[in-house]
C-alpha positions in Angstrom: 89.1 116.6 94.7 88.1 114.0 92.2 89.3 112.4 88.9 88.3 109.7 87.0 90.1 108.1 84.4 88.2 105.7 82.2 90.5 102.8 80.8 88.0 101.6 78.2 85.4 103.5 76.7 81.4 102.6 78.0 80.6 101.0 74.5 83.6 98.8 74.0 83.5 97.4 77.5 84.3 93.8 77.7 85.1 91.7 80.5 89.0 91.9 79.6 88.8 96.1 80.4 88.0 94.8 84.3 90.8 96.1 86.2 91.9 93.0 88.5 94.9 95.0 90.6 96.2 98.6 91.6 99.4 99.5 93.3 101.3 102.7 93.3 105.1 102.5 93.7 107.2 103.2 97.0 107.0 107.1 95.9 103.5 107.2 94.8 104.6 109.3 91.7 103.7 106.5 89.3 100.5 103.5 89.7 100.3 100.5 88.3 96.6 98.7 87.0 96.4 95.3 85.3 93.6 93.8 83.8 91.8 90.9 82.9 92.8 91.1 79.5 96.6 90.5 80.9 97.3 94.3 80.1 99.1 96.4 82.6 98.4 99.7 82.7 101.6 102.5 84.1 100.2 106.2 85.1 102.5 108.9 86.1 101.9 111.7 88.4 102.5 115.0 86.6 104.7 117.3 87.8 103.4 120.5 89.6 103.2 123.6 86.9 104.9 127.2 87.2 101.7 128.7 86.0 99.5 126.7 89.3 101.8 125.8 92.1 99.2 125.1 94.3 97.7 122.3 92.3 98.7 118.9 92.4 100.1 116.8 89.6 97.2 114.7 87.8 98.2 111.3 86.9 98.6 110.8 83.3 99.2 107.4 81.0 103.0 106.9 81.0 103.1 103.1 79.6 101.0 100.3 78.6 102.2 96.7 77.6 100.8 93.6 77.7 102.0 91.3 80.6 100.4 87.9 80.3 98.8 85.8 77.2 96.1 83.2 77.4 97.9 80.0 77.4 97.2 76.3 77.3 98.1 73.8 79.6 98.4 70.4 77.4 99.6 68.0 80.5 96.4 69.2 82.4 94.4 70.0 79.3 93.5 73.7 81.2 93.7 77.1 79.7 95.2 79.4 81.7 94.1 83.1 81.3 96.2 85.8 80.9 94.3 87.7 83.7 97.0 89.9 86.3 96.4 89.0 89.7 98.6 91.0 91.3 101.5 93.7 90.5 103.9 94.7 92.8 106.9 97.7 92.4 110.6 97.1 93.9 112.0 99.8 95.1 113.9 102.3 92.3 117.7 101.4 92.3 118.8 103.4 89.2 116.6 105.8 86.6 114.3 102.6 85.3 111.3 101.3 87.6 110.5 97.3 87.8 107.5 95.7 88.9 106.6 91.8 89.3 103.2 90.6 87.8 101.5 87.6 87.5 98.6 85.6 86.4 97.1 82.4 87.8 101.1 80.8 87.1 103.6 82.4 86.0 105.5 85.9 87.6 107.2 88.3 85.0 109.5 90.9 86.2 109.6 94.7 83.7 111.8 96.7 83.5 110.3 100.6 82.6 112.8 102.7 81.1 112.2 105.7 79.2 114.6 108.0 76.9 113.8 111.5 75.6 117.8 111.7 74.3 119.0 110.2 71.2 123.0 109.9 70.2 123.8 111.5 66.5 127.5 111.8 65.3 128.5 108.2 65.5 132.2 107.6 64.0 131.4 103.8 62.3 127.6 104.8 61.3 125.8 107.0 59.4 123.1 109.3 60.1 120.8 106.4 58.8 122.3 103.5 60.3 124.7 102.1 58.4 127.9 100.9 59.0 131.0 103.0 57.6 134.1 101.8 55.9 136.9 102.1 58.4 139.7 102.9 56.0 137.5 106.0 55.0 136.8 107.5 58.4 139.4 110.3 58.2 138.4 112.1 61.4 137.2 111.5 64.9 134.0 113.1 65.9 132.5 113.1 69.1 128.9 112.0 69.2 126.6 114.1 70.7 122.6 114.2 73.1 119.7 115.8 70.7 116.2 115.5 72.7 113.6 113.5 71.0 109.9 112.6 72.2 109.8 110.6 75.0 109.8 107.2 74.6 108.9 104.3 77.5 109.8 101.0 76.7 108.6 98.1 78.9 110.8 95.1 78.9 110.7 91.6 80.6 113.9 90.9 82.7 113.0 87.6 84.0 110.2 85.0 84.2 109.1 83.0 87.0 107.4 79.9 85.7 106.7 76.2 86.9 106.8 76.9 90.6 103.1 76.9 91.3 100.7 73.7 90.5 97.4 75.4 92.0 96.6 79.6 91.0 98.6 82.3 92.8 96.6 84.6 94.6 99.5 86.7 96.2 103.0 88.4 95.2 105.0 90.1 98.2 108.7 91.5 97.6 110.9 91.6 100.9 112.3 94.0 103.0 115.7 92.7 101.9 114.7 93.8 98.1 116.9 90.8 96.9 113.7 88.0 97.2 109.5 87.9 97.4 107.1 85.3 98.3 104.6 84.1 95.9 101.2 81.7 97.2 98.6 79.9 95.7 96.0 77.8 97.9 98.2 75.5 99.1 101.8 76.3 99.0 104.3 79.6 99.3 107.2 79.7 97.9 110.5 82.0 98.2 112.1 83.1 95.3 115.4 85.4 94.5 114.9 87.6 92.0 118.2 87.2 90.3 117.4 83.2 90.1 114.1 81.8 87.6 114.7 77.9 87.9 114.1 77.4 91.2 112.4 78.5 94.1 112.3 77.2 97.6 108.8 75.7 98.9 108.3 77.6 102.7 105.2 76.3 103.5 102.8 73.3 102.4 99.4 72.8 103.5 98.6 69.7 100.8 97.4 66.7 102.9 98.6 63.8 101.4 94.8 62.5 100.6 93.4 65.5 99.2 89.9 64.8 100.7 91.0 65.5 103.9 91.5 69.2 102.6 89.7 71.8 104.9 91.0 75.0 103.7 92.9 76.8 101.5 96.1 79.9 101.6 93.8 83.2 100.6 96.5 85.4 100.8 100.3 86.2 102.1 102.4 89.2 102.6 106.2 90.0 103.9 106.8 92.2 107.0 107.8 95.5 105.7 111.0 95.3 108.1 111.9 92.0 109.1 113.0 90.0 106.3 112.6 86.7 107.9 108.8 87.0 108.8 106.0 86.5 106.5 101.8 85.7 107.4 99.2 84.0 105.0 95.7 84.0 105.8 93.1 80.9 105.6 90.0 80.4 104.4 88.4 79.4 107.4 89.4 82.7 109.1 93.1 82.3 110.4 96.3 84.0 109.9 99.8 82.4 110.2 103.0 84.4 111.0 106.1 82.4 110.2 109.6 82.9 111.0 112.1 81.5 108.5 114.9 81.7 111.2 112.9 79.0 112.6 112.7 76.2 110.2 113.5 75.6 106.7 109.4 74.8 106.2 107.2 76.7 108.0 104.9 74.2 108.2 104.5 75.3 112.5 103.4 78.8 112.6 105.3 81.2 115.2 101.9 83.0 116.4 98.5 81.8 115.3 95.7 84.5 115.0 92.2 83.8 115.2 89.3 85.4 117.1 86.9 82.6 119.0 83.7 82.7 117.1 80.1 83.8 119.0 77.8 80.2 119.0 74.8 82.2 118.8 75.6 83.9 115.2 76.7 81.1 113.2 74.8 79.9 110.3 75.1 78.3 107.2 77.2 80.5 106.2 79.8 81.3 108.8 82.6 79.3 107.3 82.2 81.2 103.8 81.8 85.3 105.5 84.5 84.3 108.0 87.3 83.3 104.7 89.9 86.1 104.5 90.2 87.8 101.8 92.8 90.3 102.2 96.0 90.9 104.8 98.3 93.8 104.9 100.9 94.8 107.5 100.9 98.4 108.7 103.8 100.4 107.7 105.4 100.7 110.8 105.4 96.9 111.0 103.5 96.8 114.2 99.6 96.0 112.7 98.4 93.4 110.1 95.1 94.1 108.9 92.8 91.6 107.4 89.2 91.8 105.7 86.6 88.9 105.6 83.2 89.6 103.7 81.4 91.4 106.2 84.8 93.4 107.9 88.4 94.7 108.0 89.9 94.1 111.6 93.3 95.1 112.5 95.5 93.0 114.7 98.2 93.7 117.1 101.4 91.1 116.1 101.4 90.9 119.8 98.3 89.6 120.6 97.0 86.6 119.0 93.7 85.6 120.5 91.3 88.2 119.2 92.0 91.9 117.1 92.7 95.2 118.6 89.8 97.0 115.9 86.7 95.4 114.2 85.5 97.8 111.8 81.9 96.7 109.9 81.8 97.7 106.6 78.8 96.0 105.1 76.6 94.3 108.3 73.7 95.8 106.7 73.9 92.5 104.0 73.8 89.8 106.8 69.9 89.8 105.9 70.7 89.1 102.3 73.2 86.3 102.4 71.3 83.6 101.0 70.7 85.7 97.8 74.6 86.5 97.7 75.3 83.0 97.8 72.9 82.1 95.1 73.9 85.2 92.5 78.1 83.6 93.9 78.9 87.4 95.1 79.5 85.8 98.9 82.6 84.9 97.3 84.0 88.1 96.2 87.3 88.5 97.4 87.6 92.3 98.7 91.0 93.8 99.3 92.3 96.6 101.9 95.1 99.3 102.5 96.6 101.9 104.6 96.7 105.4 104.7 100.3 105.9 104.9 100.4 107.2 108.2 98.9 103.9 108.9 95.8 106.4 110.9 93.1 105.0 108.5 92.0 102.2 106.3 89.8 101.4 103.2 88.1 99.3 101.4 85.8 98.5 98.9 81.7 97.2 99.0 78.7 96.9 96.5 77.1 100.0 94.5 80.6 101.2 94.0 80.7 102.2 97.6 84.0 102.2 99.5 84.5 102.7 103.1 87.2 104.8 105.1 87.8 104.8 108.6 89.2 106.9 110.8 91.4 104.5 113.5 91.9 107.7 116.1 88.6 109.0 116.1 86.6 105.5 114.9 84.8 107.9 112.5 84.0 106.5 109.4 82.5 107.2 105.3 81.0 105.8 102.7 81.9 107.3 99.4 80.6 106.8 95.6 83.0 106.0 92.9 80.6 106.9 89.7 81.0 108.9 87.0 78.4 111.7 88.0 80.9 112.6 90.7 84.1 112.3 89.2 84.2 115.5 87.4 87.4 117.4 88.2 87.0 119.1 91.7 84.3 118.1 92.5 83.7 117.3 96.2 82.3 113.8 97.2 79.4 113.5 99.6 78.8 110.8 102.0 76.6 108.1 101.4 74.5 106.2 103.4 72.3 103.2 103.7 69.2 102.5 105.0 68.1 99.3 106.4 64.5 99.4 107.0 61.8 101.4 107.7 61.6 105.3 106.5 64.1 106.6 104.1 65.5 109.8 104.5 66.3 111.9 101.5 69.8 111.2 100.8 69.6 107.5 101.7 69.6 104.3 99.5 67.5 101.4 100.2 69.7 98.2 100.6 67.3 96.0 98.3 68.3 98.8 95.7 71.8 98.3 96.0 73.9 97.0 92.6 75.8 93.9 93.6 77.1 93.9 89.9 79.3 97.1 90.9 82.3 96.3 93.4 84.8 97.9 94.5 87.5 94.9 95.1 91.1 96.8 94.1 91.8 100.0 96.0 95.2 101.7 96.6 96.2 104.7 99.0 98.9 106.6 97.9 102.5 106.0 100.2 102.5 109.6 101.6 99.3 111.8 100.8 96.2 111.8 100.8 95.4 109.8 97.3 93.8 107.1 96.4 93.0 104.5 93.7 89.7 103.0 93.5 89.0 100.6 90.5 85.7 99.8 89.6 84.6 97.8 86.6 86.8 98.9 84.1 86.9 102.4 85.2 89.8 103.7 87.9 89.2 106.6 90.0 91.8 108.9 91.8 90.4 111.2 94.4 92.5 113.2 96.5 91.7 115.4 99.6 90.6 118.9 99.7 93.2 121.9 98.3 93.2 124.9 99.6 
């Protein structure tokens, strides 16, 4: 049911172990985690035994490499960490596996390869390397395959630098496989992935006095079968879905999404709780899905003016929203996914809670990522929080809660039912019951 793999040990936890993405590949037979310390971390799922055939393959460290280095940024006199904020896989073309990362400005794409064959019987070399004289080689021998230990090398194939004057907060590779967006706060840009100089600006919210500013790109994403449509989300609570059929610079949206807000629950901090954090289209193409602070709703690409689901995940914290703004955690940027089924969705709150729900039945749970249940089989219980008044046993008060623990990066698994759920610097893979 449960397994937790620890990246970094408890005592030599520093703030570059926090795990700042997760994303498993179009198979879900290998996941992807990269950190703050610009590491990215590669686990495989193991293949299932002879001697259990009813198990299911753990996942297992396959490669680790470092991305990104801290760099400095003389014109601007910044530093730029080496912190990955997003990875993302292509889609396997040959036996190697490439992913795009990237830190606050500049994409790198890796090639992972791995041999477990090495060639002996070369006709100009010798067994240790060195070069032959011709006029001696007498006879012509056919090199042959021995197995050796595996070996997975991690290799950059091309870097995607200059393009982006504010930090990039999203990657998304197209349905065409040949190009991917990238988008910081105020521009996205559309890149081939054959091509590093250049990369062609879509859309540009700057204003040309930078005062006037009012919000900022949160996050973008490609459709998952239209190559030509793309949506970015706002801080003040919108989402955009552009056509590139339509214009060269989507500066004029196609559909604009954005649900009227109720005049008698704004406050002071309506603006802030209402900034998107998150957006993710359904598989099927049909659904986006987008989380603010206080919810995920899912929306219907056919309906503009309000979503189709609201789900809550926290409302018990709209009491405590001054103190979240005053310890910054009002501005924790949560992210979301689909099942792959596209029937449910998750995503991550305080205490090391994350939530599930059910979109068929509108059932949802609250689950604990925390080492006490993370031992091997062990079945997850659903927690709950109380608000006021008596306690029951299994509750926990909401003034007792840890705001220190998030859950921010989760990832369900493309096919089954298995997710990813990194907390601190600790990632947790739970699956569902086996028989």
């Amino acid at each position: 049911m449960a397994e937790c793999i620890s990246l970094m040990s408890a005592s030599s936890f520093n703030q570059a172990d926090i795990i700042s993405t997760v994303e498993f590949n179009y198979s879900g037979e290998l996941l992807a985690t990269g950190d703050k310390g610009g590491r990215v971390v590669i686990f495989q799922r193991e293949q299932e035994s002879k001697n259990r055939p009813h198990s299911r393959g753990e996942y297992n460290v396959y490669s680790t490499f470092q991305s990104h280095e801290p760099e400095f940024d003389y014109l601007k006199s910044l530093e730029i960490e080496e912190k990955i904020n997003k990875i993302r896989w292509l889609p396997q073309q040959n036996a190697a596996h490439s992913l795009l990362s990237t830190n606050d400005k500049t994409i790198k794409l890796w090639k992972i390869s791995q041999r477990d064959k090495r060639a002996e019987g070369y006709n100009l070399k010798d067994e240790d390397g060195r070069l032959r004289d011709p006029f001696r080689i007498t006879s012509l021998r056919v090199p042959v395959l021995l197995p050796m230990d595996r070996m997975v090398e991690a290799s950059p194939r091309r870097i995607f630098a200059n393009a982006h004057t504010y930090h990039i907060n999203s990657i998304s590779v197209n349905s065409d496989h040949e190009t991917y967006l990238s988008a910081d706060d105020l521009r996205v840009n559309l890149w081939h992935l054959e091509i590093t100089d250049r990369s062609f600006n879509i859309v540009d919210i700057k204003p040309a006095n930078m005062e006037e500013l009012t919000e900022v790109i949160t996050a973008a994403e490609c459709h998952p079968h239209q190559c030509n449509v793309f949506v970015y989300s706002s801080s003040k609570g919108t989402i955009r879905l552009c056509d590139m059929r339509a214009a060269a610079l989507c500066d004029r949206q196609s559909k604009f999404f954005e649900e009227p807000e109720d005049p008698s629950s704004r406050s002071f901090f309506s603006e802030i709780i209402s900034s998107i954090s998150d957006v993710k289209f359904s598989h099927s193409g049909r659904y986006m899905m987008t989380r603010d602070y206080l919810s995920v709703k899912v929306w219907d690409l056919n309906m503009e003016n309000r979503p189709v689901e609201t789900y809550q995940v926290h409302e018990y914290l709209r009491s405590k929203l001054c103190s979240l703004y005053e310890n910054d955690c009002i501005f924790d940027k949560f992210e979301c996914c689909w099942n792959g089924a596209d029937s449910a969705i998750m995503t991550g709150s305080y205490n090391n809670f994350f939530r599930m729900f059910d979109r068929n039945t509108r059932r949802d749970i609250t689950l604990e990522a925390s080492r006490e249940n993370s031992k091997p089989r062990a079945i997850l219980k659903a927690r709950k929080v109380s608000t006021g008044g008596k306690r029951k046993k299994d509750e926990i008060s909401v003034d007792s809660l840890d705001f220190n623990k998030k859950i921010l990066h989760t990832a369900w698994h493309p096919k089954e039912n298995v997710i990813a759920v990194a907390a601190t610097n600790n990632l947790y893979i739970f699956q569902d019951k086996i028989n």
